[in-house]
Every structure is written in structure tokens, then in C-alpha cells.
C-alpha positions in Angstrom: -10.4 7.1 4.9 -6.6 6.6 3.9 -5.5 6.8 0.2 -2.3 5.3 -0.7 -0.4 4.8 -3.8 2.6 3.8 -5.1 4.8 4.8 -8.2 8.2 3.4 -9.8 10.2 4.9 -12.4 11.5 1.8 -14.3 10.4 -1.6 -13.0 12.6 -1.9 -11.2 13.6 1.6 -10.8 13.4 4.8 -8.2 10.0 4.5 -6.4 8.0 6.3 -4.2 5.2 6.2 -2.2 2.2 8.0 -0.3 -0.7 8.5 1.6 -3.4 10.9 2.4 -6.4 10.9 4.5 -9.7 12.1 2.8 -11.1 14.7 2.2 -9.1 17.1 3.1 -5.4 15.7 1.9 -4.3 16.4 5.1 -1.9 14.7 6.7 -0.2 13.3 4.2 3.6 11.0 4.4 6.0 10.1 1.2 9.4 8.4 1.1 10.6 6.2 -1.4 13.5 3.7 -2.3 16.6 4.5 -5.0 15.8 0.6 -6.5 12.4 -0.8 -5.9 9.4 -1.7 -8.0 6.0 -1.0 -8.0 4.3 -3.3 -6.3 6.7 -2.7 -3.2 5.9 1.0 -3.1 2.6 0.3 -3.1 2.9 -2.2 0.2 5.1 0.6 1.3 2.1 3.5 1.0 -0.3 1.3 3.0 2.1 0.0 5.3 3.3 3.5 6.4 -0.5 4.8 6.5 -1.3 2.3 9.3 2.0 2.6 11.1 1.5 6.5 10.9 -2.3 6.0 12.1 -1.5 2.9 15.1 -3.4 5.2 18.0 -5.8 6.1 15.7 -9.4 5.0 17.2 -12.2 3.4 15.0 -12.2 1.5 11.7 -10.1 2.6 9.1 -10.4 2.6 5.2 -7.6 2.2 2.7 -8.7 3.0 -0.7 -5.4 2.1 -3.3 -5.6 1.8 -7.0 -3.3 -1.3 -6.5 -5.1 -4.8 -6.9 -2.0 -6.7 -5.2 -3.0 -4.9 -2.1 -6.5 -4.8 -1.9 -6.9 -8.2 -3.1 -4.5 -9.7 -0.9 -6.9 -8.9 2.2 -10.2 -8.9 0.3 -9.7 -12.5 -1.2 -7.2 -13.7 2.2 -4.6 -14.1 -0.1 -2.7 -13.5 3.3 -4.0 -16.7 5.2 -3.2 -19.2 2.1 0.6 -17.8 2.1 0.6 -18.3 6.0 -0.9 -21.5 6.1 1.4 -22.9 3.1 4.8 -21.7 5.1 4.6 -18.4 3.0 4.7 -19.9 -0.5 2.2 -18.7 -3.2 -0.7 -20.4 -5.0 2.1 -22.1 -7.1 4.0 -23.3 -4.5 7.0 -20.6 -4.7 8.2 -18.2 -1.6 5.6 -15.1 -1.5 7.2 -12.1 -3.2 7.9 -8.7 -0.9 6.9 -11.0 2.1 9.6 -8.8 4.2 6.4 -5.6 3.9 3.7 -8.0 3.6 4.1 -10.0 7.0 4.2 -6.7 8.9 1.0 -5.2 7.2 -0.7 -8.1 7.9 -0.1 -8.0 11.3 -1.0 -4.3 12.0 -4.4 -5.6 10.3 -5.0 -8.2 12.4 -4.2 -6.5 15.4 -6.4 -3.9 14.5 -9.1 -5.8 13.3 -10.9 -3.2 12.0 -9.2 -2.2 9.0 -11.0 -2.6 5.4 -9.5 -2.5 1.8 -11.6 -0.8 -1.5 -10.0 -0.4 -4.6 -10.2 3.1 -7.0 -9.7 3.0 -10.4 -6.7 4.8 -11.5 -6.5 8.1 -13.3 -10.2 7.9 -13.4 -10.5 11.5 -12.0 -10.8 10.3 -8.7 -9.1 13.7 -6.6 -7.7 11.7 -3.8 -6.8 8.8 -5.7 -5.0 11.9 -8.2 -3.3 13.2 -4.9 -1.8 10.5 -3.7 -0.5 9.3 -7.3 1.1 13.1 -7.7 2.9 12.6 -4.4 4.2 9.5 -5.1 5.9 10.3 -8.3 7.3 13.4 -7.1 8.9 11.5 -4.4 10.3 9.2 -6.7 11.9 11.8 -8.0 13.5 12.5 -5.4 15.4 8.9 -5.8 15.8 9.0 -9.4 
């Protein structure tokens, strides 16, 4: 299991993002962007999580607090936007597609990867983790 998040400091603003395997926190990966928003360091966090987990055998479980992300492969948000030429539900070019296009393909090549979403600031100790790191990293870009 792979927590990510993302934070932004300002919309846009300095962002930063993370992940974190469960339970133990350990090993963990931030970086972040000097002017980004939100829902890019959020694409960022789970992007990075599989790129940093490629060789990684059996299924694997990204649990994010982020909606955009977890709905985007639990609904297949991702095969509309493919299908329509990469243009949204209203007909307009699919926002942040230059980190979406490659997460979907790690997914798909993997096959095996699944998507829950945690509530956030519920508590939730990995969820709090992965939230902490991410705003201390976009610190660092502030």
C-alpha cells in the first residue's frame, strides 16, 4: 500500500508532493515545483510512487485523499479523454494531461494497480504522513 499526497501553497503557488508505503512510512520520496497547483502535485505524488515502485512485484494500492486522482481511474475518466482526442466531458483539452498520460500508462502496463480514496485530516496516520511531507517540501519552494 502506497500513500500519496499533494500540497500547494497558493493555487497556484509552491507545491510539493509525497509518498509513503504503509505501515511503516518507510520508504518515503518528496520533491516539488516553485509554481504549481494542487491538483498537479497530487498527479505528481502518485506518478513518482509507481515510477519509484516499477520492479516492484504484485498488485499495488494507492490510497490519496485527492478525488481527481482516484476518480480518474475508478470511474475511467482516463479512457473518455483518450477516446475523445484528450478533451474533457465538455469538450475542452484535459488539464495536466503532460502527468496524466504517463500515469496512465504505468497503470496499464502494470495492470494491477488499484486506487482508494482516504478522507483528509480525518486522523488517518499515513494519510497524516504523507500530507506533513508534502507541505514541508513545499516549503522548500516557497
Amino acid at each position: 500500500m502506497i500513500y500519496t499526497d499533494g500540497a500547494c501553497s497558493g493555487n497556484p503557488g509552491p507545491g510539493g508532493w509525497a509518498w509513503a508505503t504503509s505501515p511503516t512510512g518507510e520508504p518515503c520520496q518528496t520533491g516539488g515545483e516553485t509554481h504549481t497547483t494542487n491538483q498537479r502535485m497530487e498527479l505528481s505524488a502518485a506518478l513518482e510512487a509507481l515510477r519509484a515502485h516499477a520492479g516492484h512485484p504484485g498488485p499495488i494500492e494507492i490510497r490519496s485523499d485527492s478525488t481527481y486522482v482516484v476518480h480518474c481511474f475508478r470511474d475511467a475518466w482516463w479512457a473518455g479523454w483518450q477516446k475523445r482526442g484528450w478533451k474533457n466531458s465538455q469538450r475542452q483539452p484535459v488539464a495536466n494531461r503532460d502527468l496524466w498520460e504517463p500515469l496512465i500508462d504505468l497503470v496499464n502496463q502494470r495492470g494491477d494497480v488499484t486506487f482508494t480514496w482516504v478522507k483528509a485530516h480525518n486522523g488517518e496516520p499515513m494519510n497524516e504522513l504523507v500530507d506533513a511531507l508534502a507541505v514541508a517540501a513545499s516549503l522548500g519552494f516557497a
